[in-house]
C-alpha positions, 0 to 999 in steps of 0.5 A: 748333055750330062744328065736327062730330066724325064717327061711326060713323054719319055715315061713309059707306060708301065711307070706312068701306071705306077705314078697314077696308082700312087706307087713310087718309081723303085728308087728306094725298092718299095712304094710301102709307105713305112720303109725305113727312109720315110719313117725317119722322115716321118719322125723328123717332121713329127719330133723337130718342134718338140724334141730337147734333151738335158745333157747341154747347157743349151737343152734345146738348139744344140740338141735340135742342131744334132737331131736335124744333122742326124736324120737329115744328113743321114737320109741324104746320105742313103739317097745319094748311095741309092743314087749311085746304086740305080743312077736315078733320083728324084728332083724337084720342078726347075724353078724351086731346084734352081732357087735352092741352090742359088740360095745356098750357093750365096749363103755358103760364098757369104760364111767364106767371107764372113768377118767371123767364120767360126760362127758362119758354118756350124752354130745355133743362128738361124741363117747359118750354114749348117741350118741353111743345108737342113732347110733345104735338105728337109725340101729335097728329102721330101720330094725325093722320098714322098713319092706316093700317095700314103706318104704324102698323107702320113708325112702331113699327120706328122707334121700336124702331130707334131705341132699339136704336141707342142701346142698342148705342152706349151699350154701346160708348160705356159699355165705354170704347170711344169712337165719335167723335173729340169732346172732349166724347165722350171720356168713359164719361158722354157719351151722346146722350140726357143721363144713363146713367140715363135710357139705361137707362129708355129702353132699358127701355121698349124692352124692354117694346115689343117683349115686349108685342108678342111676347106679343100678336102672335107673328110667324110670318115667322123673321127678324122673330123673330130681330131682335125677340130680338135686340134683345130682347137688346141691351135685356135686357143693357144693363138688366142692366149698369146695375142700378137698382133703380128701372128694375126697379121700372118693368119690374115694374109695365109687365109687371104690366099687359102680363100682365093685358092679355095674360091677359084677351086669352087668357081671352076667349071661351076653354074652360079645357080650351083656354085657351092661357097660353104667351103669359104666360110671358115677361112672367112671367119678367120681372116674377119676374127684376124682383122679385128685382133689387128685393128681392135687389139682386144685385151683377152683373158688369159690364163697362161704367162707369156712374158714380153719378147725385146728387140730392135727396132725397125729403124734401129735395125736399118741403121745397123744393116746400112752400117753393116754393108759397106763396099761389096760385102753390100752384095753378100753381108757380113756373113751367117751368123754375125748379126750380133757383131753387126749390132755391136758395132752399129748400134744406136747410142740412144739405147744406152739410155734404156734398161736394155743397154747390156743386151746383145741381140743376135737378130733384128725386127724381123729375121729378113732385116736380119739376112739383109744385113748377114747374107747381103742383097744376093742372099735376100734376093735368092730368099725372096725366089726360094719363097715365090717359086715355092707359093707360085709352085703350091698355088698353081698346084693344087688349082689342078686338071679335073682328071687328077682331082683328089680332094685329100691331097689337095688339101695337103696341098692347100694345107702347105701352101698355107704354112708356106704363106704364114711363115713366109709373112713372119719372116717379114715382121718376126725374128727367125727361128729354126724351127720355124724355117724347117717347117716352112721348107718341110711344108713346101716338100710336102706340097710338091710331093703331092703336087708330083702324086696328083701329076706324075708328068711334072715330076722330075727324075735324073736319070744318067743310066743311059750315058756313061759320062753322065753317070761317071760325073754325077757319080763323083759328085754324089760322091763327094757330096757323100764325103762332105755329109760324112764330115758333116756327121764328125764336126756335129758328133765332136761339138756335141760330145765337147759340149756334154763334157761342158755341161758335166763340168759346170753341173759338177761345179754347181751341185758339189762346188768340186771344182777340180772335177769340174776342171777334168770335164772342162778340159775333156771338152777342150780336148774333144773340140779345141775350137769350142769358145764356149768351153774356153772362156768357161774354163778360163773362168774354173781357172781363174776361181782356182787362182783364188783358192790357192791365195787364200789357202793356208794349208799350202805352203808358200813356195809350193803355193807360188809356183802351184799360182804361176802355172794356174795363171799360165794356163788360164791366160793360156785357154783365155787367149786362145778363145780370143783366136777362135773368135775375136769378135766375141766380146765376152772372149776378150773381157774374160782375158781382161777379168783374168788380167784384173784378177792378179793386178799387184801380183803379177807385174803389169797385169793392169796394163795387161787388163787395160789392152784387153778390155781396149780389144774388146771396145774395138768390136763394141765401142758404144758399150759403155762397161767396156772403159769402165772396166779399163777405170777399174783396171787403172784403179786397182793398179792405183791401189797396188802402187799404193800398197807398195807405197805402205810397205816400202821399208819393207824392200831392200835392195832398191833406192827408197827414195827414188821407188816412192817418187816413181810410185806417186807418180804412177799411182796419180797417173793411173788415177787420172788414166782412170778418171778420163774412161770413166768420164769415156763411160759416162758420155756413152752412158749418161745414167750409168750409175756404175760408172760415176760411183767409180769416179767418185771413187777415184776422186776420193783416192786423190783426196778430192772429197767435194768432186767424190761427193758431187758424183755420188749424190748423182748416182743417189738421184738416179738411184733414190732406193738403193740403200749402198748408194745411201750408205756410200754418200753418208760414208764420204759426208761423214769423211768431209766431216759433214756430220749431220747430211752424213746422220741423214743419209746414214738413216735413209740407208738403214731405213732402205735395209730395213735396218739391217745393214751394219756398216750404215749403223756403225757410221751412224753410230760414229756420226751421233758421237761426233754430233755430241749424241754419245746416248745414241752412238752408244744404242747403235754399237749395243745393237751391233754387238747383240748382232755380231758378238765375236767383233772385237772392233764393235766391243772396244768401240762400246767400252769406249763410249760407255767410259766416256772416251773417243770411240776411236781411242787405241782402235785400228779401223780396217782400210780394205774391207768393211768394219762389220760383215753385212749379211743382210739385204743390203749386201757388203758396200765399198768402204771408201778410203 
């Protein structure tokens, strides 16, 4: 045998004597609860629900992620030095060590052949990897380092502390009271765990720890009972104001199980005539007060904000897990992390329909669907183990002999069987949440922890002092295991570090618009962690702004302009590929190339094809979204523009055969224009309300001359868009160049009307249109109130004079063909001023 796995009756007498008195086998050289491995552990417990910080854009799952890695990884690394010391640690029973490891045995084989590893391993989703290790990390470092009885009851309290700070500071964080001075703060959305949701099932599962362990233990000492009710109480008033019928449903079933627990306990051994069921009596009104929040859905006053929470539905996300497992990634899914991917490329097209159409869900109805689909039907199966074996373990543990009877620890234990079974439900009807999981496996450690402390003959110990060859294998296994944790620490500490470095250059673009400092953090943070897609794609975009400014700087000169362009273009192609490479199956990756590409369309030479390939790459990994061919219609149509601008200003190039150039042009410019009428009607049959989409085909059909179909789109979009004062002013606009002059004063003055009377484009056609109905009076009214508004228009002055004299408005006036007559700058905002 390698190793041997100590029983009852290989203990001896003197380390029985030890375990009974609650003090620990000497792995960690004290059984004082405050050694320097339990404190930390004690502090992980405490601050995981509560702990963000502001130096990253994400203030709160990148900070979780480090925090979480640090302490975890760190305490597994002094237990494994300590192992390697002493040849000696503690394990959990066979079943729940065995499940673990089949657990993360199938997730890790899943993230090898995951359809996108970059996402796999180390990211924010909850079934990552990385956060899988954490889970299960945080219930081995419990039942490892919680081996007597002070620190099963402190890690308990730290866990109980922990989720009544959240609680007390999303009750005043959720009343519109705002804590802390951060932007991102500011809101009744912004909590430290991820979503209000996910506060509630959290605090739930406090409610139910600290229930299940009055029912069990009922502490005499009176302050203990006025913080347990008080906390109590916090809990019970936060999960009233955020009402959801699926945290009633998981405290029902978590207080079902603490009720046959705390019953079976009370009808142990005892007469009828002396059964005590006093103890039943909380857990029963919970499970009644539960019950009639489910059926009745009462409508409770509330005095804080809990904003609606979107998702999937159940049969949307089964559509998209039976999409997903096609072949044998049907045993091991797409992979941790992909469920995003999945959705895009599985999802109902009906949802198009809905105002949601432009999101991107990164989880299903609930986050088991969402693991069927990732982690396959071996992940899910080794799920539903990990959760059996630790409900049966907490079950049968705390219904223990009478000779290892300790009222407190048993209702640490009831208490973690009760968080085990709610968190265990929600992952059945709720979206998952890192915190959540951590709690859930945090509170399992716990539980066998005290399980171990109540009986020290089920603890497990591997012990391979007493053979040589044990010791040499496990020994380069906890080595290697060391190794692994240590580059586990590098990858974390370099994201991290990359990603402060992104969080500096887009806060030092926000509050001093200094976009050349901002470019030196962004290409810190590209060259502290070159796989970073995030910082990629955002330093594409600082580019691509910077590609703006030296066009429209006239301070350069032009030579020194050109070639300063053609490296900032080089360069911003150059990082916006390569996020492609780091992660093709983001689509927003693959339109930031596109956007780069459209950008420059007319200066560099087939940029618009360019443009089209891109945003063609991305619609092979969302081919039901319908901005995507939209996108490519817009590409074709500045290319239209271009080859129409060198139609304008032929003369002007020498060396060419004139004739044949303008031949090729025409032709090129229709064809572009046909190419983009045929996606965006690709658009439109993916989105029939995309108002966007037939406003551009209006658009085009204007550019072929073709007002009657340009028209017929855009009194389409005025229907599904009755309020929109642009939409208004469009339809007036192309009437108005139909000659259509009386619907053009119509929907003219609804635009102005919608505005509010400020949107000087719409009043400057109308004035135009009363001249051509025979109201020179009025025309003249509206220029006189355009003038008064933008005295130093030239446009608007001439215009006047020359219907205050009697003359065409339009006589020696040069109207511009690119942009608006008039700069709008009131609620309407700046319309496209159709050719």
């Amino acid at each position: 045998m390698i190793s041997k796995l100590s029983n009852k009756n290989k203990i001896s007498k003197e380390e029985r004597k030890h375990r009974e008195e609650g003090d620990s086998p000497r792995l960690f050289g004290s059984s004082s609860p405050w050694t320097l491995d339990k404190v930390a552990f004690y502090a992980f417990l405490f601050l995981m629900p509560i702990f963000f910080l502001p130096v990253t854009l994400s203030p709160v799952m990148l900070n979780k992620q480090l925090f979480a890695g640090v302490i975890l990884l760190g305490l597994f690394v002094y237990a494994l030095s300590r192992f390697l010391a002493s040849g000696r640690i503690n394990l959990p029973n066979k079943m729940a060590l065995g499940t673990v490891t089949a657990l993360f045995s199938v997730v890790l084989l899943s993230a090898v052949f995951s359809i996108e590893r970059s996402v796999s391993f180390i990211s924010f989703s909850v079934d990552s990897i990385f956060w899988v290790g954490m889970y299960i990390l945080a219930f081995l470092l419990a039942v490892n380092i919680l081996r007597d009885r002070a620190s099963v009851v402190m890690s308990f309290v730290s866990l109980s502390a922990g989720i009544g700070a959240l609680s007390i500071f999303s009750l005043i964080q959720f009343s519109g009271i705002y804590i802390f001075p951060f932007d991102f703060a500011q809101s009744v959305t912004f909590n430290p765990v991820g979503t209000v949701f996910a506060v509630g099932f959290i605090v739930a599962a406090g409610m139910a720890a600290i229930l299940g362990y009055v029912a069990l233990a009922n502490p005499k000492n009176r302050l203990i009972k006025y913080i347990i009710w008080a906390l109590a109480s916090i809990y019970v008033l936060l999960v009233f104001q955020i009402n959801l019928m699926s945290i009633w449903i998981s405290l029902a079933i978590a207080f079902v199980v603490i009720s046959i627990v705390v019953g079976m306990d009370k009808m142990k051994g005892a007469k009828a005539s002396t059964l005590d069921l006093r103890p039943l009596l909380i857990p029963f009104f919970v499970i009644i007060i539960a019950l009639l929040a489910v059926f009745i859905n009462p409508v409770i006053p509330s005095f804080i904000n809990v904003p609606a929470e979107i998702g999937p539905t159940f049969s949307g996300t089964l559509d998209i897990v039976k999409g997903s497992l096609d072949g044998v990634r049907a045993l091991y899914g797409t992979g941790p992390g992909t469920f995003p991917y999945d959705f895009a490329q599985h999802r109902p097209l009906e949802i198009n329909q809905t105002n949601f159409w432009g999101v991107q869900f990164d989880q299903g109805q609930s986050v088991f669907l969402t693991h069927l689909a990732t982690w396959g039907l071996l992940g899910s199966l080794a799920l539903l183990s990990t959760l059996s074996v630790f409900i049966f373990t907490l079950f049968k543990g705390v219904l223990g002999k009478k000779s290892t009877r300790d009222d407190s620890l048993r209702g640490i234990i009831l208490g973690s069987l009760g968080i085990v079974v709610l968190l265990a439900v929600s992952i059945f009807i709720y979206r998952g949440n890192v915190v959540m999981y951590t709690m859930l496996f945090s509170a399992a450690g716990i539980g066998t922890a005290g399980i171990f402390v109540l009986s020290p003959e089920k603890s497990k110990e591997l012990n391979t002092a007493e053979s040589p060859r044990a010791m040499l294998f496990s020994s380069l296994a906890a080595i290697v295991l060391v190794s692994f944790s240590l580059g586990g620490f590098y990858f974390l500490g370099q994201k991290y570090v990359a990603d402060v470095y992104l969080a500096k250059g887009v806060n030092e673009f926000t509050n001093s618009q200094d976009l050349e400092s901002a470019l030196g953090y962004l290409n810190s943070a590209i060259r502290t962690n070159p796989k970073n897609e995030r910082a990629l794609r955002i330093t594409a975009q600082a580019l691509s702004l910077r590609l703006t400014n030296i066009a429209t700087n006239d301070d350069i000169q032009q030579e020194q302009a050109n070639q300063l362009f053609r490296q900032t273009l080089q360069s911003a192609v150059s990082i916006a590929t390569e996020a492609t490479t780091v992660n093709p199956h983001n689509v927003q990756n693959w339109t930031q190339l596109g956007r780069l590409y459209e950008q420059v369309i007319g200066i560099a030479s087939g940029a618009e094809q360019l443009a089209v390939d891109a945003y063609g790459d991305a619609l092979k990994f969302d081919p039901k979204n319908p901005s995507l061919p939209l996108a490519q219609a817009r590409a074709y149509i500045a290319g239209a523009d271009a080859s129409q601008s060198l139609l304008a200003n032929l003369n002007q190039i020498e060396d060419v055969d004139r004739e044949k150039l303008q031949e090729e042009l025409i032709i090129q410019r229709k064809d572009y224009l046909d190419k983009a009428i045929e996606r965006i009607n690709f658009s439109i049959e993916l989105k029939s309300n995309y108002s966007e989409a037939r406003f551009l085909l209006a658009n085009a059909y204007s550019r072929l001359g073709e007002l009657d179909k340009a028209i017929e789109e855009t009194e389409t979009v005025a229907e599904l868009n009755p309020s929109d004062p642009n939409v208004a002013f469009q339809l007036g606009l192309l009437y108005y160049q139909d000659e259509s002059y009386n619907l053009a004063k119509d929907a003219l003055e609804y635009s102005l009307t919608l505005a509010n009377g400020e949107f000087a484009n719409a009043r400057y056609y109308l004035g135009l249109a009363y001249f051509e109905l025979g109201d020179r009076q009025l025309a003249i009214e509206q220029f006189e109130t355009l003038e008064k508004d933008n005295p130093d228009n030239m446009l608007i002055t001439r215009i006047l004079n020359n219907l205050v004299n009697g003359r065409d408005p339009l006589v020696e006036v040069q109207e511009p063909q690119s942009e608006p007559p008039v700069s709008d700058d009131g609620g309407a905002g700046e319309p496209v001023i159709g050719e």
